[in-house]
Wavefront OBJ file of the C-alpha trace (Angstrom):
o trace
v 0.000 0.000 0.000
v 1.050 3.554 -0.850
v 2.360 5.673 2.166
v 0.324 8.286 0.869
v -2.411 7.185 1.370
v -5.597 9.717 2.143
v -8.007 9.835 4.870
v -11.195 9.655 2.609
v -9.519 6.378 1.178
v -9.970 4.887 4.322
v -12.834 2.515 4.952
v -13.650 -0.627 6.969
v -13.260 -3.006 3.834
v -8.946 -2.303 3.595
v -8.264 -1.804 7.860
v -5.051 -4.057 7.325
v -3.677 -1.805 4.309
v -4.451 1.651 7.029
v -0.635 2.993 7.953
v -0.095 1.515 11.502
v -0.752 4.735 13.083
v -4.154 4.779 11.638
v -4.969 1.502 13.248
v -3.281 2.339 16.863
v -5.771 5.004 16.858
v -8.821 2.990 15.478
v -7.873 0.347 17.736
v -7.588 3.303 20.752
v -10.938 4.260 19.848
v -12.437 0.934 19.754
v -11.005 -0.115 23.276
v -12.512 3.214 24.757
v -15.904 2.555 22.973
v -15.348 -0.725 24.289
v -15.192 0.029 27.677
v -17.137 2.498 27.559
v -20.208 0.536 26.485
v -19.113 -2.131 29.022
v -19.117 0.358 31.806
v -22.715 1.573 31.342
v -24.509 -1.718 30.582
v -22.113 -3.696 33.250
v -20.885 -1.674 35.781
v -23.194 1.783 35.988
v -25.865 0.133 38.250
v -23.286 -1.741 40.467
v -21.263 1.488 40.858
v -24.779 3.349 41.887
v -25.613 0.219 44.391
v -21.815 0.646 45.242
v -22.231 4.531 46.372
v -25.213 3.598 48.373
v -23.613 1.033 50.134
v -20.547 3.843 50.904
v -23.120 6.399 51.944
v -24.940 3.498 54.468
v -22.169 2.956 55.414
v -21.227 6.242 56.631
v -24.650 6.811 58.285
v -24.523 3.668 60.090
v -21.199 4.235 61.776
v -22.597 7.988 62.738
v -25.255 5.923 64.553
v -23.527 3.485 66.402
v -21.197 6.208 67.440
v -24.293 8.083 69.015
v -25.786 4.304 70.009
v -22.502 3.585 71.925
v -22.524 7.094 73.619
v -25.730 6.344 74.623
v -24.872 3.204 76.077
v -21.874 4.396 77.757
v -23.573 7.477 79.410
v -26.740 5.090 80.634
v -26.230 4.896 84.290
v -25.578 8.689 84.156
v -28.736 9.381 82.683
v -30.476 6.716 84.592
v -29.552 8.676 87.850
v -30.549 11.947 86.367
v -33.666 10.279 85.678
v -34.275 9.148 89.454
v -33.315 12.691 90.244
v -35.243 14.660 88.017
v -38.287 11.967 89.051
v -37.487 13.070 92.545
v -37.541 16.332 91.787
v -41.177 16.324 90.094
v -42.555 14.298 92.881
v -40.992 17.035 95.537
v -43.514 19.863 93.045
v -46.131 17.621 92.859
v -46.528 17.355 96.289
v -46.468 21.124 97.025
v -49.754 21.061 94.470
v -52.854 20.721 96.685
v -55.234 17.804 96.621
v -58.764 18.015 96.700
v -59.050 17.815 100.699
v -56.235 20.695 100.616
v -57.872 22.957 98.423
v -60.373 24.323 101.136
v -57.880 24.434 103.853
v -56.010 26.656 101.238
v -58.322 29.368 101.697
v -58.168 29.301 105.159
v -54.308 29.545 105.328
v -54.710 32.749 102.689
v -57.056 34.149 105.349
v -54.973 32.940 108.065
v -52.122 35.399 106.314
v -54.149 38.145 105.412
v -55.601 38.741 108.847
v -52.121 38.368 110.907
v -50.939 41.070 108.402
v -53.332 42.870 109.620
v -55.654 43.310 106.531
v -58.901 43.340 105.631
v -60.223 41.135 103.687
v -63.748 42.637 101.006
v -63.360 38.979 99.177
v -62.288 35.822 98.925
v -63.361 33.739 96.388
v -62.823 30.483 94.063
v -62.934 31.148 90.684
v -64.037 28.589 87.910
v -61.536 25.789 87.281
v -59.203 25.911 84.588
v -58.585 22.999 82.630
v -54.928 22.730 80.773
v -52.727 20.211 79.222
v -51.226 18.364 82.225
v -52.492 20.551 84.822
v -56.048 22.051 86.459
v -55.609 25.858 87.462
v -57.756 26.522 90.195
v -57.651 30.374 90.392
v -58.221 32.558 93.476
v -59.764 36.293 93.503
v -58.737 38.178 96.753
v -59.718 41.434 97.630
v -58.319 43.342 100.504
v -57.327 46.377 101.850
v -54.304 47.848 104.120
v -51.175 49.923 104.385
v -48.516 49.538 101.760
v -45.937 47.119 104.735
v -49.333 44.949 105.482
v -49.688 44.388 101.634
v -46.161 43.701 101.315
v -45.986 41.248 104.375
v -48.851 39.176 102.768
v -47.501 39.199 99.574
v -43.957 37.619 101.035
v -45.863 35.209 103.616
v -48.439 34.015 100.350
v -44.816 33.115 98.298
v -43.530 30.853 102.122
v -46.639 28.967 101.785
v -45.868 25.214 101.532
v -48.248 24.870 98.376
v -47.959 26.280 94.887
v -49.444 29.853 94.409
v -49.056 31.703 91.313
v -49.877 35.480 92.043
v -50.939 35.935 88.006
v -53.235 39.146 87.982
v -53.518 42.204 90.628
v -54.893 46.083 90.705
v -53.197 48.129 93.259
v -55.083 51.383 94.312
v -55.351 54.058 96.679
v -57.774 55.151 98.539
v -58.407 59.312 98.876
v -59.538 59.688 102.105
v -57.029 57.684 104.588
v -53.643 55.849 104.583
v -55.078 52.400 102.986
v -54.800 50.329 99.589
v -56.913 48.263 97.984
v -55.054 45.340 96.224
v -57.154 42.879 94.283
v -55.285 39.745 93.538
v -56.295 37.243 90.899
v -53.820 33.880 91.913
v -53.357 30.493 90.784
v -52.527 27.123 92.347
v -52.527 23.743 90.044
v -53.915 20.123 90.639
v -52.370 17.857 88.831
v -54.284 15.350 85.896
v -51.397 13.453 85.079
v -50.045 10.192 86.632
v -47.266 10.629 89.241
v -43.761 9.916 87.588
v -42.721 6.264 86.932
v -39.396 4.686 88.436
l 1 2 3 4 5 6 7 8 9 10 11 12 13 14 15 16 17 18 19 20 21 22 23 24 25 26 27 28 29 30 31 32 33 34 35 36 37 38 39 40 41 42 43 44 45 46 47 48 49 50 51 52 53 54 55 56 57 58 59 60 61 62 63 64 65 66 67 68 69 70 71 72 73 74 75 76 77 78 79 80 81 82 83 84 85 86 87 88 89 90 91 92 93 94 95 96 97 98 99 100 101 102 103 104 105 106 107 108 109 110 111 112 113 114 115 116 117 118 119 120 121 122 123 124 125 126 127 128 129 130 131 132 133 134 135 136 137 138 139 140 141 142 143 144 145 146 147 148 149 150 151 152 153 154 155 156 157 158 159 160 161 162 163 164 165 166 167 168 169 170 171 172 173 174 175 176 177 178 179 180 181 182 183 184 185 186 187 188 189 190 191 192 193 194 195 196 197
């Protein structure tokens, strides 16, 4: 074959006559075409499932890591659970129960009249119902000097059950010395089950 031979002489029919250059490169080409086809009917879906697999993989050690921590740090959150369960049944015992709720009153009277105060009202007000809790509010109205209020304010916050002070009107009165507080308060039963062990 002629050294000279041109490119648009070239066809499939006389590949062993192409100069060897010629068929390196058509031989290149049909290795990459090769593999290439090979690649994406053979390998493309392993390689995908492959990935995946990496990625699990990844994810699952990030989860036994925060398993294992979780494991190791057990007993310490088993005692912070036996002390935070201490801790709610030390509140829930400072809520009233129904028995208590009537003495309540009493011991806000009890307070109000050894401050010296007078009392215009004392009343339940409708029941409250919330999430985990009943609010059983209070309306107080009484009257005294500005140290009396402030005494039964401080003696209402040392009582050994729960008392909210929510809502209160502070006014004066014109023709002597004395106040007039009225004092919408709050104290909670509980509707949930005491905490489990």
């Amino acid at each position: 074959m002629s050294k000279s031979m041109k490119l648009s002489e070239l066809t499939l029919n006389n590949l062993p006559s192409w100069p060897p250059a010629f068929r390196f490169a058509a031989l290149v080409i049909l290795i990459i075409a090769g593999l290439g086809l090979g690649y994406q009917f053979l390998l493309a879906d392993q390689w995908k499932a492959y990935k995946r697999d990496v990625a699990k993989e990844q994810q699952l050690k990030i989860d036994y890591k925060l398993k294992y921590q979780t494991a190791v740090n057990l007993p310490i959150y088993r005692e912070q659970l036996v002390q935070l369960n201490r801790n709610l049944e030390t509140l829930l015992d400072m809520l009233p129960t129904d028995d208590e709720t009537a003495r309540l009153l009493d011991d806000i009277t009890l307070v109000g009249t050894r401050s010296g105060l007078e009392f215009n009202r004392i009343e339940w007000l409708p029941a409250q119902p919330r999430e985990f809790y009943t609010a059983l509010p209070i309306r107080v109205e009484l009257t005294g000097s500005y140290h009396q209020l402030g005494e039964f304010i401080g003696q209402i916050a040392g009582l050994h059950r729960i008392i909210n002070v929510k809502d209160f009107s502070l006014s004066s009165n014109d023709l002597n010395d004395e106040l007039a507080l009225d004092i919408t308060a709050e104290t909670y039963r509980q509707q949930t089950l005491r905490a489990e062990q």
